[in-house]
C-alpha positions as CSV (number, residue, x, y, z in Angstrom):
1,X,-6.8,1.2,-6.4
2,X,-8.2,2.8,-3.3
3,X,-5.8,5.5,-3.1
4,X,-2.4,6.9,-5.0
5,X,0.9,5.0,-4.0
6,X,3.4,7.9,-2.9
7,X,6.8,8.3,-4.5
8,X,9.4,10.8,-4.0
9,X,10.9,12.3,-7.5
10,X,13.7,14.0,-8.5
11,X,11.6,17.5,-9.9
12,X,13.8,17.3,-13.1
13,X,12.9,13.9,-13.7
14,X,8.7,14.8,-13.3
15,X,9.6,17.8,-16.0
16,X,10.2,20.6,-13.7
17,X,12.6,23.0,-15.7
18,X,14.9,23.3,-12.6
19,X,18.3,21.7,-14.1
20,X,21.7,24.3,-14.2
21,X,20.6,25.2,-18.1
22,X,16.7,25.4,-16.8
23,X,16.0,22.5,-18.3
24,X,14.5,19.1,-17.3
25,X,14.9,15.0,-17.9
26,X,11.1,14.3,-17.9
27,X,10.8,10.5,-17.9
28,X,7.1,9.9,-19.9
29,X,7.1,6.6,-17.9
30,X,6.8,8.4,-14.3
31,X,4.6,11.0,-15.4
32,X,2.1,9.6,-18.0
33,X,2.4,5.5,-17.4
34,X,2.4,5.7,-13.8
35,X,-0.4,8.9,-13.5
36,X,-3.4,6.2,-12.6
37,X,-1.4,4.9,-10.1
38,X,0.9,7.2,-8.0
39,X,0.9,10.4,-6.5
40,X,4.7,12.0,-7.5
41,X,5.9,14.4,-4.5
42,X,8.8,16.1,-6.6
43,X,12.1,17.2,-5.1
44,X,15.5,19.2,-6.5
45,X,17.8,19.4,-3.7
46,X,20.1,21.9,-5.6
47,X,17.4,24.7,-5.4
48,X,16.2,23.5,-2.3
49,X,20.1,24.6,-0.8
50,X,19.1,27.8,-2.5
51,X,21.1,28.1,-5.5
52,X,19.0,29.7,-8.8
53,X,18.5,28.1,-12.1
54,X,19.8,28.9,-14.7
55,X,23.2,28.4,-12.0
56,X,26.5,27.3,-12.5
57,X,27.1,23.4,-12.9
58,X,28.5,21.9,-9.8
59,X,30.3,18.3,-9.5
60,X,31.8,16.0,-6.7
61,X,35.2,16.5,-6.0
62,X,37.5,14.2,-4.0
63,X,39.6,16.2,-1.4
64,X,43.0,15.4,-0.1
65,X,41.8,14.4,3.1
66,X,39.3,11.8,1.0
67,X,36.3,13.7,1.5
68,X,34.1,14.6,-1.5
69,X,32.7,18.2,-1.6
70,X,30.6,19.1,-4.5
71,X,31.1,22.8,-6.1
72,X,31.3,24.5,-9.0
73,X,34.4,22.9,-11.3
74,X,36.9,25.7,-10.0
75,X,36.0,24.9,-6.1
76,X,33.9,27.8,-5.5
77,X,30.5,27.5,-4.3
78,X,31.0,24.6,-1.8
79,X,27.2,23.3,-1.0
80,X,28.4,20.6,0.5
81,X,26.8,20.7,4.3
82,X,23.5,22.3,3.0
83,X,22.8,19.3,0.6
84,X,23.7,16.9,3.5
85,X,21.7,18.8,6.4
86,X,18.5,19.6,3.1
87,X,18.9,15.6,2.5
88,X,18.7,14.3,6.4
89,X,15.3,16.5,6.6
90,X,14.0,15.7,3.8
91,X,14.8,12.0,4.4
92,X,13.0,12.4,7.9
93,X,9.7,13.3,5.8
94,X,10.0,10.3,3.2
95,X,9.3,7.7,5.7
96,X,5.3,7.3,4.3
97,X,7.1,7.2,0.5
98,X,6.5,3.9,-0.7
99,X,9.7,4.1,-3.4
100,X,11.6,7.3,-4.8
101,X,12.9,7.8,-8.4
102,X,16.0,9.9,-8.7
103,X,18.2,11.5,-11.8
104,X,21.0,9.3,-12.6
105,X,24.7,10.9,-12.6
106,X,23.8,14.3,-10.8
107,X,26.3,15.1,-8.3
108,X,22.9,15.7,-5.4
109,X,20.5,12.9,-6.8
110,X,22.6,9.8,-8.6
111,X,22.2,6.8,-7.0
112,X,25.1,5.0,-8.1
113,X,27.8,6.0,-10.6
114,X,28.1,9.5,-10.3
115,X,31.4,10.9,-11.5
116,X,33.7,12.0,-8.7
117,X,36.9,14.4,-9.9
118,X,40.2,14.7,-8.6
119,X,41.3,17.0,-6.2
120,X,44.0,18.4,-8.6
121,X,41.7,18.3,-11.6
122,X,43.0,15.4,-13.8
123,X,40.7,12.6,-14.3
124,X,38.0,10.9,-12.6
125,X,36.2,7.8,-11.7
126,X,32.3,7.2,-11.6
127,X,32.1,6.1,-7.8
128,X,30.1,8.3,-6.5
129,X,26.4,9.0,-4.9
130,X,24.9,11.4,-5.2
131,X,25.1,13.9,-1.8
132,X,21.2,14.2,-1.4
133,X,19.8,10.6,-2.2
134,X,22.5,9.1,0.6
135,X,20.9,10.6,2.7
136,X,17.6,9.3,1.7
137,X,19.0,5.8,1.1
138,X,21.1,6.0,5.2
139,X,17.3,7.4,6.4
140,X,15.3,4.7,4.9
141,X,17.3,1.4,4.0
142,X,14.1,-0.1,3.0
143,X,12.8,2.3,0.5
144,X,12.8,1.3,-3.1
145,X,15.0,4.0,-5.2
146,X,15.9,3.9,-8.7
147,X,17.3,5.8,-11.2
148,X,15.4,7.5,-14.1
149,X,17.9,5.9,-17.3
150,X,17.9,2.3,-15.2
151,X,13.5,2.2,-15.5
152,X,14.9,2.1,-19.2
153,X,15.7,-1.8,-18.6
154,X,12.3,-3.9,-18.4
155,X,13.9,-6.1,-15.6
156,X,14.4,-3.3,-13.8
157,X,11.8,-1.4,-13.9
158,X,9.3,-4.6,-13.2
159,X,12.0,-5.2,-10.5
160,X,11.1,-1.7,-8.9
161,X,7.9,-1.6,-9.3
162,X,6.9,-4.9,-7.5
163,X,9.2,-3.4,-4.3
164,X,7.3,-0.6,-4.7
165,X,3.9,-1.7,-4.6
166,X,4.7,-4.2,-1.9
167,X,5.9,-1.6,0.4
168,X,3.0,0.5,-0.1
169,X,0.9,-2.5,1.3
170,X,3.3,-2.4,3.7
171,X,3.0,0.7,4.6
172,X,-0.8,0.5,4.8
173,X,-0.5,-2.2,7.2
174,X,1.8,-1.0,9.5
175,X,-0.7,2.0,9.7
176,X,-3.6,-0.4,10.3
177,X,-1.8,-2.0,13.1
178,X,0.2,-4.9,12.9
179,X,-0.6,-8.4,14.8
180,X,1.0,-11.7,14.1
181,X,-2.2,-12.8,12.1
182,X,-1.9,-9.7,9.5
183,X,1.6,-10.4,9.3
184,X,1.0,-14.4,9.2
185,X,-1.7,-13.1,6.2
186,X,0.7,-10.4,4.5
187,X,3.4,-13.4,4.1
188,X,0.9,-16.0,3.0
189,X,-0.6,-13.3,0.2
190,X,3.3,-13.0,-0.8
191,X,4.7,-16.3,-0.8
192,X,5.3,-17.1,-4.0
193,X,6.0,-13.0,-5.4
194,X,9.1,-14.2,-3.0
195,X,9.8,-17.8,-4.1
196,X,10.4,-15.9,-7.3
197,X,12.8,-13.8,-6.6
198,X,14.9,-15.4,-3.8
199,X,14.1,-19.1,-2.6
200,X,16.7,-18.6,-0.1
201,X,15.2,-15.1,1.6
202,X,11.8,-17.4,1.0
203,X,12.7,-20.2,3.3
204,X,14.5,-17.4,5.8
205,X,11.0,-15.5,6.0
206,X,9.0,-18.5,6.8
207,X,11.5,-19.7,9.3
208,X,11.4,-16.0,11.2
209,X,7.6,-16.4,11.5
210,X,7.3,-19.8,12.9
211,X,9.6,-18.5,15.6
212,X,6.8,-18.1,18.9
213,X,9.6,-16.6,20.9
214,X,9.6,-13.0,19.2
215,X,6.9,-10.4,20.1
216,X,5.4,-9.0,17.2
217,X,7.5,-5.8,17.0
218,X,10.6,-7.9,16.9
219,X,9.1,-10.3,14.2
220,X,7.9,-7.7,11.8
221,X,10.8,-5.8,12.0
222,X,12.9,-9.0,10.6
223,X,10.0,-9.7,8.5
224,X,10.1,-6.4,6.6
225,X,13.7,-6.2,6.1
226,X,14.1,-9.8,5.2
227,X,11.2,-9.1,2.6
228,X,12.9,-6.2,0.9
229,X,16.2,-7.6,0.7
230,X,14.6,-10.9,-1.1
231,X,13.2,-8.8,-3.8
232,X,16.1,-6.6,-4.6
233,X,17.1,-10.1,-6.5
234,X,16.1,-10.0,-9.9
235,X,13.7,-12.5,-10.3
236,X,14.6,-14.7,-13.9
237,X,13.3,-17.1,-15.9
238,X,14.8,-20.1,-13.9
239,X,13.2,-19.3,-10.7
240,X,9.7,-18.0,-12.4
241,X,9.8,-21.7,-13.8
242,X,9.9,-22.4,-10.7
243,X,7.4,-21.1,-9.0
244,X,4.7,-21.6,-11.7
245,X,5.5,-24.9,-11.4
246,X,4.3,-24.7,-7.7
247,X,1.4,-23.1,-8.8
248,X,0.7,-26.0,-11.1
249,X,0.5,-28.2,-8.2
250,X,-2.6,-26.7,-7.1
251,X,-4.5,-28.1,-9.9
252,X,-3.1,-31.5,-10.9
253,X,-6.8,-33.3,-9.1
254,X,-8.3,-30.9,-11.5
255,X,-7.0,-31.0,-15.0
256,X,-6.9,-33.5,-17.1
257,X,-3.7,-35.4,-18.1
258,X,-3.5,-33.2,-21.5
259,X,-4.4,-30.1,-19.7
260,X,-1.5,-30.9,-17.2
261,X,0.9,-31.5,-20.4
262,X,0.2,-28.3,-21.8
263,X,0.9,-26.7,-19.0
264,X,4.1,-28.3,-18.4
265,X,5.0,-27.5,-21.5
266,X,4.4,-24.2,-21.5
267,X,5.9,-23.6,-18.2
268,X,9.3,-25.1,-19.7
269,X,9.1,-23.6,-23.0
270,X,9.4,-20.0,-21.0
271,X,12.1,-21.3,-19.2
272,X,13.8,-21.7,-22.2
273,X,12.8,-18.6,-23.4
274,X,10.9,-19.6,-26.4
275,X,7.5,-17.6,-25.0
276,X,6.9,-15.2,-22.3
277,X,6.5,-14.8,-19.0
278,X,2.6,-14.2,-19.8
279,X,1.7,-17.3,-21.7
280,X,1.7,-19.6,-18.7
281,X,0.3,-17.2,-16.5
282,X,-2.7,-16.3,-18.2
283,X,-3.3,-20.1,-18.5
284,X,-2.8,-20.8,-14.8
285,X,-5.2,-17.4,-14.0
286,X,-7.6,-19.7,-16.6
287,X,-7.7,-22.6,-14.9
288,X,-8.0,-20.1,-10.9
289,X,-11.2,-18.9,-12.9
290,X,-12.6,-22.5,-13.6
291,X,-11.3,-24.2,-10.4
292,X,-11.3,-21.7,-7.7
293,X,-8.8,-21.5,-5.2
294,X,-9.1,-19.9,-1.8
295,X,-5.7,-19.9,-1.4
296,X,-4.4,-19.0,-4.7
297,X,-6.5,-16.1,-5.0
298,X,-4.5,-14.8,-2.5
299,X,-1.4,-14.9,-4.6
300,X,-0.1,-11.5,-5.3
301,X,2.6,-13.1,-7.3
302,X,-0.1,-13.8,-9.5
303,X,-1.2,-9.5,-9.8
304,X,2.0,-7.9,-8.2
305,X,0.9,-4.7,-10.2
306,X,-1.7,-3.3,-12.5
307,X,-1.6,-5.4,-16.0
308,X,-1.9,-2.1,-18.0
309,X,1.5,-1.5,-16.6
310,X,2.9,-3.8,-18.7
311,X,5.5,-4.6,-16.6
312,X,6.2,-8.7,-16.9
313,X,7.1,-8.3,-21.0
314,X,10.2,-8.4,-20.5
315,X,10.3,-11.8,-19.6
């Protein structure tokens, strides 16, 4: 890689010791797997509202008029408008983040889940967000978040990472300057990293780009959006299946009838989930090194991240 890919980070979860009881939730995957790869810009929005560490532990509470406030247990301590007003600038300086990884259940950085109490102090229900990482996610819809416990999941995590090295070459384009041929070239480079994810956001994307009426602004815009959303869907075995199969197409003049078979064969028996993701793929990258393909070569579905990553064996 030319250069680091940028991600914002809850500083707890890169092993700052800035948590209520000074301690941390170091994940070894952000700060050791990923070190090669991206620069970590860390951020704890509690101290950043000013409040010390060690501190008192502070939750969201919902209010009688239905708004949630997050304090210390007894009410006291109400940090509620500096976390929003520290979150909206913050969020304003994220925008050349290519994905952000936040600490799941905290009252300022959960992404989903995060316990909300009652006003009256009996019971709760996990419903919240976190106060600080809304106002990342309202800032930049397109940005790639996660939580630190959900990179646990393989699916996930490969999920993540492939939005989050696509929107760094995003990124990178939209710095170069973008014309209908780079974006015409960006899609083609992604088609089938998106056929496997979302067939339906696939056909969408390739409809928005044959459309001559929209100036590029317009288009790329759509396109971005439309390209984000299609792979926040899981990609599974089915529609992996799928694509290879596609990919297969590319050689049928080339290989013979046996070579075809095993193929085929291969490609199905991961479908079925009898061998991984990586058996037919290192066979189709096989036959791209002894029948060379212009166009495949291209593929990023074929490289959507660095192998040592290790991402795709979970499939």
């Amino acid at each position: 890689m030319d250069k680091k890919i940028k991600i914002g980070i809850s500083a707890c979860v890169a092993g700052q010791k800035v948590r209520f009881d000074t301690g941390h939730k170091r994940s070894r995957f952000c700060t050791e797997d990923l070190a090669d790869y991206v620069e970590l810009e860390p951020v704890c929005p509690e101290m950043g509202v000013g409040l010390p560490t060690p501190r008192p532990t502070i939750r969201q509470t919902r209010h009688l008029d239905d708004v949630i406030h997050v304090s210390r247990p007894d009410g006291t301590g109400d940090v509620t408008q500096e976390l929003i007003e520290f979150g909206q600038k913050h969020s304003q300086k994220s925008q050349h983040l290519a994905g952000f990884i936040v600490c799941q259940k905290s009252p300022t950085c959960g992404m989903e889940r995060v316990k909300v109490y009652h006003h009256h102090g009996r019971g709760s229900e996990s419903t919240g967000v976190g106060l600080f990482t809304q106002q990342i996610m309202d800032g930049n819809p397109l940005l790639p978040i996660e939580e630190n416990g959900r990179l646990n999941d393989p699916v996930l995590k490969e999920n993540f990472m492939t939005r989050v090295f696509t929107y760094s070459k995003w990124l990178n384009l939209v710095d170069e300057g973008i014309t209908k041929h780079k974006l015409i070239q960006f899609h083609s480079a992604h088609k089938y990293l998106v056929m496997s994810h979302h067939i339906a956001g696939y056909k969408k994307l390739g409809q928005l780009l044959a459309n001559a009426d929209l100036d590029v602004d317009t288009m790329a815009n759509q396109y971005i959006t439309g390209l984000m959303e299609a792979l926040s869907h899981h990609a599974n075995r089915g529609s992996h299946a799928n694509t290879l199969q596609h990919l297969q197409g590319y050689f049928k003049k080339q290989l013979t009838s046996i070579h075809r078979q095993e193929l085929s064969t291969q490609i199905n028996d991961f479908r079925e989930g009898l061998i991984p993701l990586l058996v037919p793929l290192t066979l189709i990258n096989h036959y791209l090194l002894e029948y060379p393909n212009e166009y495949l070569q291209t593929q990023v579905y074929l490289n959507p991240h660095p192998q040592e990553l290790k991402l795709r064996y979970g499939y």
